[in-house]
DRENMAR-257168 format. One record per residue (C-alpha): residue in one letter; x, y, z. Coordinates in steps of 0.25 Angstrom, whole numbers, padded with zeros to 4 digits, always signed. Layout:
% residues N
aXYZ
...
% end
This chain:
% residues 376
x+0535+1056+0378
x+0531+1065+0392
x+0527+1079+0390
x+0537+1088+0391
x+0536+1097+0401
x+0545+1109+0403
x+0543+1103+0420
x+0538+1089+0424
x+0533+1091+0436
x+0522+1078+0436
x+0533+1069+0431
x+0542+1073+0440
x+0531+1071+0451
x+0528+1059+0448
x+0542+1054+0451
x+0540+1059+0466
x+0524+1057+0466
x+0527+1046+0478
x+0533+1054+0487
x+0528+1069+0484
x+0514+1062+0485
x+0517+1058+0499
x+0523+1071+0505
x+0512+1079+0500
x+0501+1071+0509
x+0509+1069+0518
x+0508+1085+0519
x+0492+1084+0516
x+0492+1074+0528
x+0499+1084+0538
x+0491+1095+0532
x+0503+1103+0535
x+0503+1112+0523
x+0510+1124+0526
x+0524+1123+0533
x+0524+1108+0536
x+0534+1099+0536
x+0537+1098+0523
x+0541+1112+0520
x+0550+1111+0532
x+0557+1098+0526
x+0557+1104+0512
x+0565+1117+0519
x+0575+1108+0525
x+0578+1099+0514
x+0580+1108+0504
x+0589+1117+0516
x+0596+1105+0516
x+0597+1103+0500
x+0601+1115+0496
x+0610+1119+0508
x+0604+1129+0514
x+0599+1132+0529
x+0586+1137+0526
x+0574+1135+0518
x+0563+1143+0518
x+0551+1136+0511
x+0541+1146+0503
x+0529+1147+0494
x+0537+1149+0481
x+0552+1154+0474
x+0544+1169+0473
x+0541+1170+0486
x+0556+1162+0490
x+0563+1176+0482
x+0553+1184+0489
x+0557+1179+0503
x+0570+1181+0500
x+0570+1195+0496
x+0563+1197+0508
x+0570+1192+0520
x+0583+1201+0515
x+0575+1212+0518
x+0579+1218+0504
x+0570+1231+0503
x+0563+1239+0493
x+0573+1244+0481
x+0583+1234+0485
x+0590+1229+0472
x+0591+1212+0470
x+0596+1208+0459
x+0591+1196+0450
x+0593+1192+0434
x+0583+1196+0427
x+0583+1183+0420
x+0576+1175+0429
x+0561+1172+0433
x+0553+1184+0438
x+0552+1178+0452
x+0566+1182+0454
x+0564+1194+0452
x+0550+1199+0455
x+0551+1197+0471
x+0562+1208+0470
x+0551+1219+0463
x+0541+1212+0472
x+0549+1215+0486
x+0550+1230+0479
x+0567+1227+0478
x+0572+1229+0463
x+0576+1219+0455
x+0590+1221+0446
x+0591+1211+0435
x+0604+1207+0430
x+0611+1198+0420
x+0612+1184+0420
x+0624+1174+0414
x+0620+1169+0399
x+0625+1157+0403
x+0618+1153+0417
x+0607+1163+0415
x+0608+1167+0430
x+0613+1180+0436
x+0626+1187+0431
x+0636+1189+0443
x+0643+1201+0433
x+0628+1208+0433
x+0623+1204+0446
x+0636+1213+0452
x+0635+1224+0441
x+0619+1226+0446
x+0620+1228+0461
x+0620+1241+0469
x+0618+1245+0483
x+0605+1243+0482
x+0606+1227+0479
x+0603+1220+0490
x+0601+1204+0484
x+0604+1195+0472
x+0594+1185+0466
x+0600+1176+0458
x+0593+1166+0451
x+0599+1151+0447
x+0591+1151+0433
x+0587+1138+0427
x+0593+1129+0438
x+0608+1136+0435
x+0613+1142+0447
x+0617+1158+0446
x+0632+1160+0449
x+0630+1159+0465
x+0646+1162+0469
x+0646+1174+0461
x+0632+1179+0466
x+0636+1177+0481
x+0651+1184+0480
x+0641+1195+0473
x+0632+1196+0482
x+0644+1197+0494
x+0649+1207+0489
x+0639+1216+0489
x+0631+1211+0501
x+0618+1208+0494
x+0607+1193+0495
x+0606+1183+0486
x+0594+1175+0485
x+0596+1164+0474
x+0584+1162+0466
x+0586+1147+0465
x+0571+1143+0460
x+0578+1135+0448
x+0590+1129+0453
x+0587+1122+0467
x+0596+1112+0467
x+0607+1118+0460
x+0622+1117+0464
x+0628+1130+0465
x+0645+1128+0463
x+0653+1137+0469
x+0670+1141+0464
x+0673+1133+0476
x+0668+1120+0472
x+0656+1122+0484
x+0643+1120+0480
x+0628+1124+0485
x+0616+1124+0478
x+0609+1137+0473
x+0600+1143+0484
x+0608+1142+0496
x+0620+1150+0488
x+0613+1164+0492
x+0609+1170+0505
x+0595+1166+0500
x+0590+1157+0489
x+0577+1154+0484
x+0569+1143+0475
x+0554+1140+0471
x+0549+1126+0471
x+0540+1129+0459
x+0536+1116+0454
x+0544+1119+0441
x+0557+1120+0449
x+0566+1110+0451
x+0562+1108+0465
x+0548+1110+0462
x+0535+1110+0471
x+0521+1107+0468
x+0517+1119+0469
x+0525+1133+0473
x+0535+1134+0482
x+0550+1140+0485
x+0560+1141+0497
x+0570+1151+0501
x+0585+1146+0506
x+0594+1153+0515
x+0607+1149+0523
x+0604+1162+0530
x+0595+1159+0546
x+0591+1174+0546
x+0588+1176+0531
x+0580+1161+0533
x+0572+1168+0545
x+0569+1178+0536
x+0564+1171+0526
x+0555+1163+0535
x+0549+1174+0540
x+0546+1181+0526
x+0540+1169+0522
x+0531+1167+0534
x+0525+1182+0533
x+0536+1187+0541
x+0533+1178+0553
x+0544+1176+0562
x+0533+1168+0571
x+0519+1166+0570
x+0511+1180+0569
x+0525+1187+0570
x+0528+1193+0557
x+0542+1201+0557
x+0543+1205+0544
x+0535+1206+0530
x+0533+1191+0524
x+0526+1184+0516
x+0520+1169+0516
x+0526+1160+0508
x+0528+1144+0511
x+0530+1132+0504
x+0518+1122+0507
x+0522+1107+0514
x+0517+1101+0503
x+0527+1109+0492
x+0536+1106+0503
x+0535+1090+0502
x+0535+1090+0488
x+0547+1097+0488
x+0555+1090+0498
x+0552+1079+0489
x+0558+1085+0476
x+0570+1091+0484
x+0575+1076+0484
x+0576+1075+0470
x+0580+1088+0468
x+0596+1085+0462
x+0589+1073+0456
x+0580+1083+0447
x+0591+1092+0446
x+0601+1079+0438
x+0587+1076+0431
x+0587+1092+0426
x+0600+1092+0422
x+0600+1079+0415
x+0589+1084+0406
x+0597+1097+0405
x+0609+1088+0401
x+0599+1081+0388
x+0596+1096+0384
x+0611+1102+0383
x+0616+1088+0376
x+0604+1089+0365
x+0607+1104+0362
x+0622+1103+0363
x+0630+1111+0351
x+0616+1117+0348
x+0620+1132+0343
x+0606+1138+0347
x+0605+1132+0360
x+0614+1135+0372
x+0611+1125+0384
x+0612+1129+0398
x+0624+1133+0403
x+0628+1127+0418
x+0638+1134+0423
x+0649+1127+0434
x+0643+1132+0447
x+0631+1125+0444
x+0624+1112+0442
x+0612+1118+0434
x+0598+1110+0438
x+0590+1115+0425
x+0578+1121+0431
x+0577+1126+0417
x+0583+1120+0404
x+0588+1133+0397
x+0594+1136+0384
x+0598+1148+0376
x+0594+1146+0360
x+0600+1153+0350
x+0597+1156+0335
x+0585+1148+0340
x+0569+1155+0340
x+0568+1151+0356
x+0552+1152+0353
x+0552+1145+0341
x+0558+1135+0349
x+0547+1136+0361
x+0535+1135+0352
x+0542+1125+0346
x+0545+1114+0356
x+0530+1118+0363
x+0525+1113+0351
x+0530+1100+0352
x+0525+1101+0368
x+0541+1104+0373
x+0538+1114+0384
x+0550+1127+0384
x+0551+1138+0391
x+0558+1152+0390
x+0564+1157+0403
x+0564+1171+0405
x+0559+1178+0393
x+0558+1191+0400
x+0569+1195+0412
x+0567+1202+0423
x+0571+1213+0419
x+0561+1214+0408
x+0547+1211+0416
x+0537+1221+0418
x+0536+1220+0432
x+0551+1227+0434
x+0548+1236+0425
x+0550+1248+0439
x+0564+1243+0439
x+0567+1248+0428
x+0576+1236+0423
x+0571+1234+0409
x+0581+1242+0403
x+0591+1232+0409
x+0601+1227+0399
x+0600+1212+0400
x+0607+1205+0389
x+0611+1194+0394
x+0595+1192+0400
x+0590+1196+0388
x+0598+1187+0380
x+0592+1175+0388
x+0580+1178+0388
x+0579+1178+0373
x+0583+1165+0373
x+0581+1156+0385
x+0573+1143+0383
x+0570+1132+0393
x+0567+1117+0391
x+0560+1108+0399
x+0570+1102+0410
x+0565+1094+0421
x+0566+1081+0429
x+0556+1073+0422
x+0562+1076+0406
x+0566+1062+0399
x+0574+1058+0387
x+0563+1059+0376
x+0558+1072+0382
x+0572+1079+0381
x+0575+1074+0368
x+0561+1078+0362
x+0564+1092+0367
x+0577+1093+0363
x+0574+1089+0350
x+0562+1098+0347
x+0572+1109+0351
x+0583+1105+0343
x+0574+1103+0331
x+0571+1118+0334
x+0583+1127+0335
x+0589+1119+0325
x+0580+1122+0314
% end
């Protein structure tokens, strides 16, 4: 049997060694590095994949955020909410651009933002939503957006681990998450399911003047050469991420059925299992498993981690500290926020390897190691 990996990236490489191989001299060839050909190809497909009419290329899913923030012109003590049960990228460009973060609930179920909480949190001084489509399920979009109507205010989708993902709306319509909100933003981290080489991320927009913006942020504020109308920063993808990535975007929805296929293997091994409750998809979407994430109960969750490292099966616990709860937000103020639902999950979260590259004999060993556990 293969190691098992909680991501295979060199397996999955080799499946596509021919043709990455290829694009990548072909970029060393033209020695076009920065802003070549590639990256504008890469724009454009992925416009064209996920439905939207802009895509701005950039150095990574941080950055991508950060842009965001920043071409909305949202100013110092302006108030974004965000759950706080999410990676800290989420969060930390709002502290960083000096705005303040507000942490709310997420559902039990999806893991992603609470529409009841989100609405309970806002105030005049909300100027944007972030919501994030955790583990490759999508946050409840229609719910979002008629919210954020409302009461006037952004949204930027944090969709760094569900690109790909089909967002259903009540009216049978469908779009994928990322070109729901006014701006949406990914990371092409090679972990991802659209994953790079190396760093990466792209900003998507159906707006022309908030794409403008966005160049021009990204570009240190450079409307054209030497003319630098506002405050940027310099981020870009490179042409060689870019090839590599146009590459990969083909397969995307075939790594998607391949994630989902595993996902399929994990849910039918721990059916009926009282201490383990699989993940929940809910109707509006088609749930591409960046993460594989249960919740155990009645089950020592770091029993089970040492337990399956010691028979080299790799698992991870994603977030074991919320937002809320980092030392770094501490000038919020927002420690004292009652959480339960957060909390909750945090105690109890664990995540299995999923990715394209797991084969039969792989998920039944880990599915048996993990049985043999929780039900000791």
């Amino acid at each position: 049997m293969r190691p098992i990996q909680m991501v295979d990236t060199k397996t999955q490489y080799q499946k596509i060694k021919t043709e990455v191989d290829k694009a990548v001299l072909e970029v060393m060839e033209s020695s076009a590095f920065i802003n070549g050909k590639p990256v504008q190809d890469f724009a454009a497909s992925l416009s064209s994949y996920l439905g939207v009419r802009h895509t701005i290329p950039c150095a990574n899913g941080t950055d991508a955020l950060q842009i965001a923030m920043m071409a909305l012109g949202l100013q110092p003590g302006d108030e974004v909410i965000t759950p706080s049960f999410t990676y800290i990228a989420t969060t930390e460009v709002i502290a960083l651009l000096r705005l303040t973060p507000v942490f709310v609930e997420v559902d039990a179920k999806t893991f992603c933002i609470d529409p009841t909480a989100l609405e309970k949190a806002i105030t005049p001084k909300t100027k944007a939503i972030v919501p994030v489509h955790l583990y490759g399920h999508a946050a409840p979009m229609e719910e979002i957006m008629a919210i954020a109507k409302k009461y006037n205010l952004y949204v930027i989708e944090d969709n760094a681990q569900a690109i790909g993902c089909d967002y259903t709306f009540s009216d049978g319509t469908t779009k994928k998450t990322g070109s729901i909100g006014h701006i949406g933003a990914t990371s092409f981290y090679p972990s991802k399911n659209l994953g790079a080489f190396g760093d990466g991320g792209a900003i998507f927009t159906n707006d022309d003047e908030l794409a403008a913006k966005m160049k021009m942020v990204a570009n240190h504020g450079q409307s054209r050469q030497y003319y630098h109308d506002v405050v940027g920063c310099n981020s870009r993808l490179d042409s060689i991420q870019a090839a590599i990535l146009n590459i990969k975007l083909q397969h995307l929805d075939e790594y998607a059925a391949v994630r989902r296929k595993a996902a399929g293997f994990y849910d039918k091994a721990f059916a009926g299992n009282p201490k383990i409750t699989t993940p929940y998809r809910a109707a509006y979407s088609n749930h591409v498993f960046h993460q594989y994430t249960v919740l155990l109960e009645g089950a020592d969750r770091n029993g089970l981690k040492e337990y399956l490292a010691e028979r080299k099966i790799p698992a991870m616990i994603y977030y074991p500290v919320p937002g809320h709860k980092q030392k770094m937000f501490e000038q919020f103020n927002v420690a004292s926020n009652e959480m339960p639902v957060t909390d909750w999950l945090t105690e109890r979260v664990i995540s299995f390897p999923i990715h394209t590259e797991l084969d039969e004999e792989q998920l039944n060993f880990i599915c048996s190691a993990i049985l043999e556990f929780v039900n000791q």
